[in-house]
LUMPAGU-139548 format. One line per field, with one value per residue (C-alpha): residue number from 1; residue in three letters; chain; x, y, z. Coordinates in nm, 2 decimals, padded with zeros to 4 digits. Each point is the difference from the previous one (the first is absolute). Last residue first. Example, Ala and Ser with C-alpha at 12.3 -4.5 7.8 and 13.67 -1.06 7.14 Angstrom:
2
num [2  1]
residuo [SER  ALA]
cadena [A  A]
east [01.37  -00.14]
north [-00.11  -00.34]
up [00.71  00.07]
# end
This chain:
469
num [469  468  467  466  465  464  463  462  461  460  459  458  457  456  455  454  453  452  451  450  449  448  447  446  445  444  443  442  441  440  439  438  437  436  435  434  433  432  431  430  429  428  427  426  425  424  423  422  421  420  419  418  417  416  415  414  413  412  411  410  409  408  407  406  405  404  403  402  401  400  399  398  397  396  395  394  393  392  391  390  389  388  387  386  385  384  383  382  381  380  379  378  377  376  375  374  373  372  371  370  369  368  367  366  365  364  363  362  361  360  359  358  357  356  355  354  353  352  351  350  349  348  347  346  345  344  343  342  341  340  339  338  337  336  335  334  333  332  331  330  329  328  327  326  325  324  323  322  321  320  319  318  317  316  315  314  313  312  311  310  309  308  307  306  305  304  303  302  301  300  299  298  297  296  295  294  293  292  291  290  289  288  287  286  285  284  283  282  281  280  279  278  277  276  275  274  273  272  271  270  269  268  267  266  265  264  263  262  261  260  259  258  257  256  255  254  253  252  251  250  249  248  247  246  245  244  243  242  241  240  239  238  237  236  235  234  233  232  231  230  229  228  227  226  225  224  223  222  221  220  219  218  217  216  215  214  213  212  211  210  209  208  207  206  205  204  203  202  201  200  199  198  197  196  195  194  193  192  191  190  189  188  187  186  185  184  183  182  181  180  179  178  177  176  175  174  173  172  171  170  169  168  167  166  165  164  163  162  161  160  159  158  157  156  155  154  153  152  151  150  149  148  147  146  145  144  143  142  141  140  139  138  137  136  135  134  133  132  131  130  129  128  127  126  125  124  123  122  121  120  119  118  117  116  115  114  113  112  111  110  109  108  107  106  105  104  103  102  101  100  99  98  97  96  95  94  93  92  91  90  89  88  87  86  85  84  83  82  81  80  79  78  77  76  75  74  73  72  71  70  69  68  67  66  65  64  63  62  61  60  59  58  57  56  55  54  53  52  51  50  49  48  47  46  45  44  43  42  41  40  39  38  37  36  35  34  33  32  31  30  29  28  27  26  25  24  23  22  21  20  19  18  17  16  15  14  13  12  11  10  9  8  7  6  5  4  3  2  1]
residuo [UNK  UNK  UNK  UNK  UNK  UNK  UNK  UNK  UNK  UNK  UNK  UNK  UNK  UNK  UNK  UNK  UNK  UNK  UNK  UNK  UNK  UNK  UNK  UNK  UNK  UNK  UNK  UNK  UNK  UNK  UNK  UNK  UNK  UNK  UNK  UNK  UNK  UNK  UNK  UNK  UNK  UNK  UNK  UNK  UNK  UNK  UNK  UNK  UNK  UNK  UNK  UNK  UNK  UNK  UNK  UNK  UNK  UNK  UNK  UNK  UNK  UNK  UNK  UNK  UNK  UNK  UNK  UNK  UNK  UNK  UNK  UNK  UNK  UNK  UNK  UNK  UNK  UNK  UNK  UNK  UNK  UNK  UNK  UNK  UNK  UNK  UNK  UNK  UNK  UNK  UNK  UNK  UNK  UNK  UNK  UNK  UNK  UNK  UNK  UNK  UNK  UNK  UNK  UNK  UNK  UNK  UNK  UNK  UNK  UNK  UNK  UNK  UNK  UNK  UNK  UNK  UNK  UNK  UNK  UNK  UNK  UNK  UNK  UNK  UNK  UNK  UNK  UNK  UNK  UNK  UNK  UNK  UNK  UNK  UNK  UNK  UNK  UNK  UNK  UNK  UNK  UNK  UNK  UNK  UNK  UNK  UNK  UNK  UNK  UNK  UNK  UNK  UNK  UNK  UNK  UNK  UNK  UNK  UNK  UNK  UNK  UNK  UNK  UNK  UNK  UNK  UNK  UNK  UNK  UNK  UNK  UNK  UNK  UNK  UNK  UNK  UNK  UNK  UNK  UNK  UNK  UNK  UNK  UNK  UNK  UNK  UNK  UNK  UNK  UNK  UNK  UNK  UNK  UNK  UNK  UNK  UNK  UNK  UNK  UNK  UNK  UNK  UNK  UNK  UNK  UNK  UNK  UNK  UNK  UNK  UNK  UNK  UNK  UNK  UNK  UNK  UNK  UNK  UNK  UNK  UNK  UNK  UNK  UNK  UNK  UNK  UNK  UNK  UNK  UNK  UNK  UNK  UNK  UNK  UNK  UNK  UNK  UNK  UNK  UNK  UNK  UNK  UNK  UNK  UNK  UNK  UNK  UNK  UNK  UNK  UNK  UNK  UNK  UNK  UNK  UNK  UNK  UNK  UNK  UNK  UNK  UNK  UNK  UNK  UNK  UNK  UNK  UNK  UNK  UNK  UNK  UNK  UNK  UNK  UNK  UNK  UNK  UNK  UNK  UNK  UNK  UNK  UNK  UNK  UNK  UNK  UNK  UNK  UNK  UNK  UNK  UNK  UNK  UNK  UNK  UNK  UNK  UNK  UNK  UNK  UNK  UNK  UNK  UNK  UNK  UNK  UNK  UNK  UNK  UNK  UNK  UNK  UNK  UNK  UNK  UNK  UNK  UNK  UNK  UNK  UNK  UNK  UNK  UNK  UNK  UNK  UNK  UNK  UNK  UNK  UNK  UNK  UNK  UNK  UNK  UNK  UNK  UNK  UNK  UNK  UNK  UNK  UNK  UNK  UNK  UNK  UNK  UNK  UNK  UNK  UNK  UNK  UNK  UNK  UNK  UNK  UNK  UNK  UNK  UNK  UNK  UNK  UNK  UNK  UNK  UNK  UNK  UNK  UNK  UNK  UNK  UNK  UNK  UNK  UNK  UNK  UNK  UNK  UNK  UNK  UNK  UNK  UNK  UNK  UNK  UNK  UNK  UNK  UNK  UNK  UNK  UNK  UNK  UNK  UNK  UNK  UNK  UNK  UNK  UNK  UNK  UNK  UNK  UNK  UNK  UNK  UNK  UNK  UNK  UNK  UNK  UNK  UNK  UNK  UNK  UNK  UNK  UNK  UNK  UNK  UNK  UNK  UNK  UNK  UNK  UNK  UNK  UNK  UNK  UNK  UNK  UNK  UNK  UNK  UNK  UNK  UNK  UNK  UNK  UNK  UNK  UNK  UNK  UNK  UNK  UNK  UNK  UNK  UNK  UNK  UNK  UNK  UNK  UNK  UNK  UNK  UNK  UNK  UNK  UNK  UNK  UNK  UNK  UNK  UNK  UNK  UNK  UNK  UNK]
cadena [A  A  A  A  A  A  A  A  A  A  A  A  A  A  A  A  A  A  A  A  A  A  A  A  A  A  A  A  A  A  A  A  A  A  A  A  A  A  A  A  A  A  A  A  A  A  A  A  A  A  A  A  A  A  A  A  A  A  A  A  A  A  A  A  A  A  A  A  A  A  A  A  A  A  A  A  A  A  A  A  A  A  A  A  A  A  A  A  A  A  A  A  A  A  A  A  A  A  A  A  A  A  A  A  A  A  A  A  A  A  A  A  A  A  A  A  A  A  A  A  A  A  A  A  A  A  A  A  A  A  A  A  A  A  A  A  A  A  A  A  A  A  A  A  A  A  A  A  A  A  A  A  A  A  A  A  A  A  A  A  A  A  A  A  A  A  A  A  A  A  A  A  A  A  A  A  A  A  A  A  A  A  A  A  A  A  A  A  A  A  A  A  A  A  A  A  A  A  A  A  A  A  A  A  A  A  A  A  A  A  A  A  A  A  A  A  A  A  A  A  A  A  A  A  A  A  A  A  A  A  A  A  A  A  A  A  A  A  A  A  A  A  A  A  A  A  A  A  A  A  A  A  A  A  A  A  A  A  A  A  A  A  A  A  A  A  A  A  A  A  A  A  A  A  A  A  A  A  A  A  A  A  A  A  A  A  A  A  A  A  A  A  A  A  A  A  A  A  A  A  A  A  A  A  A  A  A  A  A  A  A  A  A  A  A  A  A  A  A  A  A  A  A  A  A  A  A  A  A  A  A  A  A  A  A  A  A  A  A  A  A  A  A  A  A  A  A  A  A  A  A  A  A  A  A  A  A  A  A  A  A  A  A  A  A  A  A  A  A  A  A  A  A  A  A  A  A  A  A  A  A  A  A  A  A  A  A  A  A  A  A  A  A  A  A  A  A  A  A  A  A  A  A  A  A  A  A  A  A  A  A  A  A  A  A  A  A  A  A  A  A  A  A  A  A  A  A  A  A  A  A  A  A  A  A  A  A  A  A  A  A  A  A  A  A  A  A  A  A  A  A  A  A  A  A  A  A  A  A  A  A  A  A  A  A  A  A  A  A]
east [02.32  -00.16  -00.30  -00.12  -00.35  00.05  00.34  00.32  00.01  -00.28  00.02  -00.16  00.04  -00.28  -00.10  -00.38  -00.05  00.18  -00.11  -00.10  -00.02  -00.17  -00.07  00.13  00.32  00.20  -00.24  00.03  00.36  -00.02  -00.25  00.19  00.29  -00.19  -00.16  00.34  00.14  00.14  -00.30  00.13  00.03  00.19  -00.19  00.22  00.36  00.33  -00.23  -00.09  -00.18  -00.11  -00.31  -00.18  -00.39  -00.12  00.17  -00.08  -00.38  00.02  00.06  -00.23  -00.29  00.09  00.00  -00.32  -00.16  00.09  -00.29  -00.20  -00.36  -00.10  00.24  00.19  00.03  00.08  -00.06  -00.36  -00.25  00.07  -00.38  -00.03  00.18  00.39  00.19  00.17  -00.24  -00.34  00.12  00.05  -00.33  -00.16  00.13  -00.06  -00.34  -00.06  00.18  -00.28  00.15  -00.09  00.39  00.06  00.34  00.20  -00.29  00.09  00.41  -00.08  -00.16  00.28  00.27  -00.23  -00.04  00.40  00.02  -00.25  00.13  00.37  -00.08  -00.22  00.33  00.17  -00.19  -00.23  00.13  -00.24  -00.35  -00.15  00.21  00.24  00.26  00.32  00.29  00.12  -00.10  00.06  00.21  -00.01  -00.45  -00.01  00.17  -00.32  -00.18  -00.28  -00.28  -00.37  -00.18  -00.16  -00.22  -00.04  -00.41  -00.01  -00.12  00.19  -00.25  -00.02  00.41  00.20  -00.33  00.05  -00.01  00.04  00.29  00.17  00.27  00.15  -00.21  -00.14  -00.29  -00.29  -00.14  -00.38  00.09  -00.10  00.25  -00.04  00.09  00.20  -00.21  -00.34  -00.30  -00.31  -00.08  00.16  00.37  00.05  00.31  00.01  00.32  00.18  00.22  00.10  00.04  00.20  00.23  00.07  00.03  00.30  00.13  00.03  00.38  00.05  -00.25  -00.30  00.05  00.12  -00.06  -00.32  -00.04  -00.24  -00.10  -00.03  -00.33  -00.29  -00.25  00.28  00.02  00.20  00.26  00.31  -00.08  00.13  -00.27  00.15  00.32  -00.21  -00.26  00.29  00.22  -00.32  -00.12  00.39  00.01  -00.25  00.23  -00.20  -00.01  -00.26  -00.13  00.21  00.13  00.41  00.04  -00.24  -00.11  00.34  00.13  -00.29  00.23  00.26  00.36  00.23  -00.19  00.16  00.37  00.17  00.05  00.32  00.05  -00.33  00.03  00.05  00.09  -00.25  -00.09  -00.36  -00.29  -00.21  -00.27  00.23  -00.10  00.13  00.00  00.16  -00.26  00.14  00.36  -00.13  -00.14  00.36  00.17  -00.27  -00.07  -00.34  -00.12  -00.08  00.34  00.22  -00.27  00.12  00.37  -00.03  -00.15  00.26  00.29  -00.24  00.02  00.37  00.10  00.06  -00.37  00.04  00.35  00.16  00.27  -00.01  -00.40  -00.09  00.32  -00.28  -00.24  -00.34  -00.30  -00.30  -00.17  -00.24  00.01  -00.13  -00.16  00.14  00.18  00.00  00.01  00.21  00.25  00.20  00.33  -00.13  -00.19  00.01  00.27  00.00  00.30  00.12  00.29  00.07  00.36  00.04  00.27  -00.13  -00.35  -00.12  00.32  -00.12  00.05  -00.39  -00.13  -00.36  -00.01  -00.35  -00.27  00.15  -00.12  -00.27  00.17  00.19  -00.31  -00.19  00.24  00.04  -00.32  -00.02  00.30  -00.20  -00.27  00.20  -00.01  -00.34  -00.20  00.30  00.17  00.26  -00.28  -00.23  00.36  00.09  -00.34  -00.03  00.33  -00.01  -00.32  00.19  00.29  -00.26  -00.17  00.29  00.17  -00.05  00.32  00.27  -00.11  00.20  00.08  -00.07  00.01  00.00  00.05  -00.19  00.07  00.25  00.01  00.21  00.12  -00.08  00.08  -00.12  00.11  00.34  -00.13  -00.33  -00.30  -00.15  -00.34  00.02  -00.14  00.29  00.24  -00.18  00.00  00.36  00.03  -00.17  00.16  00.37  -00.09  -00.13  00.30  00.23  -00.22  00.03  00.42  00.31  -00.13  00.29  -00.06  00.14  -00.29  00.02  00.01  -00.05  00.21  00.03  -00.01  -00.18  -00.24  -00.13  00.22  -00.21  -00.27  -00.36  -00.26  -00.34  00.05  00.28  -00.26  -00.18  -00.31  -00.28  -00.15  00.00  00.17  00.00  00.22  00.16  00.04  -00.07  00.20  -00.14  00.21  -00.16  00.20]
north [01.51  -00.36  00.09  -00.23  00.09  00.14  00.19  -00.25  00.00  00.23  00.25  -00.04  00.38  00.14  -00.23  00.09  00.14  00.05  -00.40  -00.18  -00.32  00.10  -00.25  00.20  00.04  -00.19  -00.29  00.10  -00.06  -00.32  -00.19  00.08  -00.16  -00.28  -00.03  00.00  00.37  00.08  -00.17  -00.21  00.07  -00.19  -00.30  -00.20  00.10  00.21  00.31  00.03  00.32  00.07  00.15  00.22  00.09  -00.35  -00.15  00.31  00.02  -00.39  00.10  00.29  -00.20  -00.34  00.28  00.17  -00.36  -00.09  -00.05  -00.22  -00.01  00.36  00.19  00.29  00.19  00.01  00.34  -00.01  -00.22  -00.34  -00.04  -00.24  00.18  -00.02  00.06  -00.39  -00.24  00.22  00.01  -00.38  -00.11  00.23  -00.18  -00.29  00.08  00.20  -00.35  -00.18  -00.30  -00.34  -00.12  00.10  -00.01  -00.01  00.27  00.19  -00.04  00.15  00.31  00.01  00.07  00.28  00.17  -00.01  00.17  00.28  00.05  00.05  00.22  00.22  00.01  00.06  00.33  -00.08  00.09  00.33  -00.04  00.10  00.12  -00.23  00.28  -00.12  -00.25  -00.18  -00.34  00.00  -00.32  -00.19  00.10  -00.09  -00.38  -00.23  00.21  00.19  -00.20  -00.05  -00.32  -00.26  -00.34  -00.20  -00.14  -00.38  -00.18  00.23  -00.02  00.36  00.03  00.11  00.04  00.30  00.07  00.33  00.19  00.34  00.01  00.25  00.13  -00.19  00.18  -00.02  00.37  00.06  00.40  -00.06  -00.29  -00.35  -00.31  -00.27  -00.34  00.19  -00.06  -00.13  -00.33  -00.25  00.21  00.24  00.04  00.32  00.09  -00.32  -00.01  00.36  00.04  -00.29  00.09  00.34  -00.17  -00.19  00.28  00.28  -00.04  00.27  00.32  -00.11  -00.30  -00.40  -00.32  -00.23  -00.26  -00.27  -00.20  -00.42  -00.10  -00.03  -00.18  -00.25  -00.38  00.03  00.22  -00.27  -00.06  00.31  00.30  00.30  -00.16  -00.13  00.29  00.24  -00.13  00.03  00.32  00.16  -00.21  00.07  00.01  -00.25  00.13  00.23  -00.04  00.32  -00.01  00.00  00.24  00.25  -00.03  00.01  00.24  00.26  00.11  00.14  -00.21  00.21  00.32  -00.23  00.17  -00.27  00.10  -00.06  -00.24  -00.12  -00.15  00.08  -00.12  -00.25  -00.35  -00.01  -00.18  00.31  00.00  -00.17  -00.32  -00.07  -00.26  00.03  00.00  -00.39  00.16  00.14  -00.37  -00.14  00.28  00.01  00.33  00.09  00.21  00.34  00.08  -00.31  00.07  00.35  -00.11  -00.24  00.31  00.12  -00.22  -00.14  00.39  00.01  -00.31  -00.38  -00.14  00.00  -00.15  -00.10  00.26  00.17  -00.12  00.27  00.26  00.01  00.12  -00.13  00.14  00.24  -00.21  -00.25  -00.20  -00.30  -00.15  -00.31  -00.21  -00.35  -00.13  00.20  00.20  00.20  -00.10  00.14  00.29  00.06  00.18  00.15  00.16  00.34  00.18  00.36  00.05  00.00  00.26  00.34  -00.05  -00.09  -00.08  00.01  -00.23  -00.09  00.28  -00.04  -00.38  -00.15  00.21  00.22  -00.16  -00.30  -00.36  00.00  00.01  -00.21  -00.25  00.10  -00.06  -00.34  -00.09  00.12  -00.26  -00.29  00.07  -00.13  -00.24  -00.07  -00.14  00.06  00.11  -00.28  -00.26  00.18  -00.03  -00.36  -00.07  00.21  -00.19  -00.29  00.10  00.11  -00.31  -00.16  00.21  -00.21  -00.24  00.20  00.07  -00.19  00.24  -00.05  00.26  -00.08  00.27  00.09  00.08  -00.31  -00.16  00.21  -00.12  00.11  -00.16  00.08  -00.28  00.15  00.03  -00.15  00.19  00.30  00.22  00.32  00.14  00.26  -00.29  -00.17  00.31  00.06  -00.39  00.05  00.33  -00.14  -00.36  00.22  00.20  -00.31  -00.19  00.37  -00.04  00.06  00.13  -00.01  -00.13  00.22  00.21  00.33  00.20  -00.15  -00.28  00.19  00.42  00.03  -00.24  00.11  -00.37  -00.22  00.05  00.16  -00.21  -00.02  -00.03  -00.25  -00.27  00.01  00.03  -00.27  -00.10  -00.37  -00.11  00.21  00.30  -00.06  -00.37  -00.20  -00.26  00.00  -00.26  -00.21  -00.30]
up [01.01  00.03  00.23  00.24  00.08  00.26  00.01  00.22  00.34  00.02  00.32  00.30  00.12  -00.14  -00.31  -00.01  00.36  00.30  00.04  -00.28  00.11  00.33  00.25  00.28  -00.16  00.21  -00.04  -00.37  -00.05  00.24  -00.19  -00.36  00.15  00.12  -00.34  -00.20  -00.11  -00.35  -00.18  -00.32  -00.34  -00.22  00.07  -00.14  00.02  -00.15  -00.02  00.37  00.06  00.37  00.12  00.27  -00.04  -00.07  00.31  00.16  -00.10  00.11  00.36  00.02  -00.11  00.26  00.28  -00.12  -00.02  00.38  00.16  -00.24  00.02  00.10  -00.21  00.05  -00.32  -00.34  -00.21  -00.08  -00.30  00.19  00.02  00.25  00.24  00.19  -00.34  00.02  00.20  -00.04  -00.43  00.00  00.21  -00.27  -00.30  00.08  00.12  -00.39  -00.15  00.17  00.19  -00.11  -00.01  00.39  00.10  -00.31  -00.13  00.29  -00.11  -00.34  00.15  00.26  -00.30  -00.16  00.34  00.07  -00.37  00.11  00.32  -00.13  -00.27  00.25  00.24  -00.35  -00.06  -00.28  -00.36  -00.12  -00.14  00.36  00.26  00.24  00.15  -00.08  00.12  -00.33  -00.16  -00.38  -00.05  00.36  -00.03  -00.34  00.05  00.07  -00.24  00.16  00.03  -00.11  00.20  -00.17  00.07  -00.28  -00.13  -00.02  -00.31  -00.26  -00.32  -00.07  00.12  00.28  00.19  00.20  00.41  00.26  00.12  -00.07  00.22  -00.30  -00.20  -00.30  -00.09  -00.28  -00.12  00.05  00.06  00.35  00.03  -00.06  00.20  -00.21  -00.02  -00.07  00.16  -00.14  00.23  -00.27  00.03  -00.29  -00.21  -00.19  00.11  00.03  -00.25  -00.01  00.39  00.00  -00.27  00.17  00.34  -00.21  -00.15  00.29  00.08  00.23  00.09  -00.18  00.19  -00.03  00.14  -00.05  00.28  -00.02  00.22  -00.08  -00.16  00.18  00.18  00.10  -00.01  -00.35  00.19  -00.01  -00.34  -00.11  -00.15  -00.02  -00.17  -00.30  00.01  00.04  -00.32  -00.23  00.07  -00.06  -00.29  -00.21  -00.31  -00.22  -00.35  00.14  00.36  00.08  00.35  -00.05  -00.31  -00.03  00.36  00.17  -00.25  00.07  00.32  -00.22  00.09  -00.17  00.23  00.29  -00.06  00.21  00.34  00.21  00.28  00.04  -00.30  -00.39  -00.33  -00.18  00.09  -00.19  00.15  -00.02  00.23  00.25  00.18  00.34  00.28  00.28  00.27  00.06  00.02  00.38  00.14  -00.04  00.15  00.30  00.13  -00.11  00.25  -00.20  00.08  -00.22  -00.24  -00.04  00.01  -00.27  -00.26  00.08  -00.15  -00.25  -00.16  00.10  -00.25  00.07  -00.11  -00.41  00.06  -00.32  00.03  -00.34  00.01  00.28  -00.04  -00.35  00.24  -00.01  -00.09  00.16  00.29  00.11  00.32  00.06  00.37  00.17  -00.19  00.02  -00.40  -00.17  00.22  -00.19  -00.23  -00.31  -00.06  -00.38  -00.18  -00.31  -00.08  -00.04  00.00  00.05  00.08  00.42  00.16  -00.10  00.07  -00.37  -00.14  -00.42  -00.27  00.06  00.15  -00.15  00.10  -00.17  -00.09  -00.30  -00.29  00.11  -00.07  00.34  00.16  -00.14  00.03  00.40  00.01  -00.15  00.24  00.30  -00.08  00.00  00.43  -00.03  -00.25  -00.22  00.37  00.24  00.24  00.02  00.00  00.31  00.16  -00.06  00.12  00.33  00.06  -00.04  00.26  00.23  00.00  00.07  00.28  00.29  -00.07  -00.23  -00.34  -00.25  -00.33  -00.40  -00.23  -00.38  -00.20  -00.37  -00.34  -00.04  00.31  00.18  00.41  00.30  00.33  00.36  00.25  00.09  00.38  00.08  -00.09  00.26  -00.17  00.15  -00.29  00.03  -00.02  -00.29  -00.19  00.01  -00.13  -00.21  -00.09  00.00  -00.19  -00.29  -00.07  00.08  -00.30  -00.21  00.01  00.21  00.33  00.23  00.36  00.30  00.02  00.22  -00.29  -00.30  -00.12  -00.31  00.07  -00.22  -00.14  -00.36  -00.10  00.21  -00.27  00.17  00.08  -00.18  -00.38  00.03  00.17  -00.36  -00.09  -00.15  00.33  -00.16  00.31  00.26  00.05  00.23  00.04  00.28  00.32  00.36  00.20  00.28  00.01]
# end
């Protein structure tokens, strides 16, 4: 017998497991879509992340093994691991309990306190419809269901749409969508080895209105929120700090000189909070031979641009320095991509969206192949494979280590330029043409997306972004 039982949280943790997942009754529709199991109360709740987050761990147990059951403040999980997959299974426990825990994910719940308590801070539409079809709710909502224990990089980002909790499926939206099909391209193809690059934490871990198929108004979401509230020492609300040195550092990567990469998503342009908080934490960090952690311009002012790469140390007394690279948000370039002349301080044309997101995916996979990499080679290697130099700062062009980059480019611009509303499922949004499709269009096109300019003849399916008039 080789079954792995524990209790989130621990005993003597002094929470409760009702503070961390949401109640089965804010699931809508209820089985979710795609499910065919209804989720009656918080021990089915519980039982559907873990055992989300076991199957994006990768980690196999034997069928109808996983059971959860409340023990007063706390669940009892236990599940067999199939043969070869013990020491998986118990690093998955150890990591699950570290995150589900006073020390960790406890912390957004202080925050949200905090922020609830301060006049004017928490919901300012409430009562309202924010988009025309969603009210403003909010909940706090931590990132449940992701890997925990294998993953291979962690990505930060804004906050979660409330569509997120309604269908208890942090990982079935458009943003996960595409972000799949970049690492599909920058040669990692396996399904299994994709939803281990899964993991998320949000700045804010608030489910509020808003996805990729229609914006939320982000000015309710000001960018000092994430330090006020989620990354202030006091009262104990560093969470933001405190989730990525738990899920930065798995045991999985103990051997290595570093922690897991780093990706930070979001621009000026779309969805610029969480490079926002970054560059405000770490502005005046310094590494031990004098240079700074984010490079400075000539007016001495910290950047977080995006393929921006180098390390920082999480915290003071972090052992092992993190690996970064600045993105766009995995969604930005499906939401605000047009065909355009790329000038500075405007939204890149979406050939330059494309190259940029590709570059961000193959920075995570060199640091799959090569954990002692320098994030600067990473980052490099990344920009020759997808923009053709080393400094990726051009329009994309033919590249001397991969032969058909332009093609793969053109390809997703379609997929990204094109889309189809589905309001009946999840993901709502979806690319009008599959890849092949997209690979035709532009081999007729001489590997233009935009071809007879921006629109031309291709016309939207539907407007991009989606509009609701």
């Amino acid at each position: 017998m080789t079954e792995v039982s524990y209790k989130i949280p621990k005993e003597n943790d002094g929470t409760d497991i009702r503070d961390y997942y949401p109640s089965a009754s804010l699931i809508s529709p209820n089985p979710p879509y795609g499910k065919k199991n209804l989720i009656k109360d918080r021990a089915d709740v519980v039982k559907h992340y873990t055992y989300s987050s076991l199957a994006t761990d990768g980690v196999e147990i034997v069928k109808d093994s996983l059971s959860v059951k409340l023990e007063g403040t706390a669940c009892k999980i236990r599940f067999e691991p199939k043969k070869g997959f013990k020491k998986q299974a118990e690093d998955f426990k150890t990591c699950h309990q570290a995150v589900i825990s006073k020390n960790c994910a406890f912390k957004a719940l202080n925050g949200t306190r905090a922020m609830q308590a301060t006049p004017g801070a928490w919901n300012p539409m409430s009562g309202y419809k924010v988009n025309k079809s969603e009210e403003s709710l909010w909940e706090t909502f931590l990132p449940l269901g992701m890997p925990l224990a294998r993953q291979r990089s962690v990505t930060l980002l804004h906050y979660p749409p409330y569509g997120a909790l309604k269908s208890a499926d942090y990982l079935n939206n458009t943003t996960l969508k595409r972000w799949t099909r970049l690492l599909k391209h920058v040669g990692i193809k396996d399904k299994a080895e994709q939803k281990r690059y899964w993991s998320i934490i949000d700045v804010n871990p608030i489910a509020a209105p808003g996805s990729g198929e229609s914006e939320y108004p982000n000015d309710y979401f000001p960018i000092m929120m994430s330090s006020v509230f989620f990354d202030n020492d006091e009262g104990g609300c560093d969470y933001i700090r405190s989730m990525l040195e738990t899920n930065l550092n798995p045991p999985h990567n103990d051997s290595n000189p570093y922690t897991l990469p780093l990706l930070v998503g979001g621009s000026l342009l779309y969805d610029p909070q969480a490079p926002a908080w970054f560059r405000i934490r770490y502005k005046d960090q310094q590494h031990d031979d004098g240079s700074y952690a984010l490079p400075r311009n000539s007016f001495g002012e910290p950047q977080v641009n995006i393929n921006q790469a180098g390390f920082v140390r999480i915290n003071p007394e972090s052992k092992k320095l993190t690996p970064y690279m600045i993105c766009n948000h995995m969604v930005a370039a499906g939401v605000t991509g047009k065909c355009c002349p790329n000038k500075r301080d405007t939204t890149p044309d979406i050939r330059v969206y494309e190259a940029q997101d590709l570059v961000a995916a193959s920075f995570l996979k060199q640091y799959a192949d090569n954990p002692q990499i320098k994030p600067e080679e990473a980052r490099q290697a990344a920009c020759l494979e997808w923009f053709g130099t080393k400094d990726g700062n051009c329009a994309p062009q033919a590249s001397p280590t991969r032969t058909d980059n332009l093609e793969v480019i053109c390809a997703l611009a379609q997929m990204d330029l094109f889309i189809t509303y589905r309001p009946d499922k999840e993901p709502k949004v979806v690319p009008k043409y599959k890849y092949k499709e997209a690979l035709k269009r532009c081999r007729e096109h001489a590997q233009d997306p935009c071809a007879e300019g921006c629109g031309g003849k291709w016309e939207l399916s539907i407007p991009n972004p989606v509009s609701y008039d």
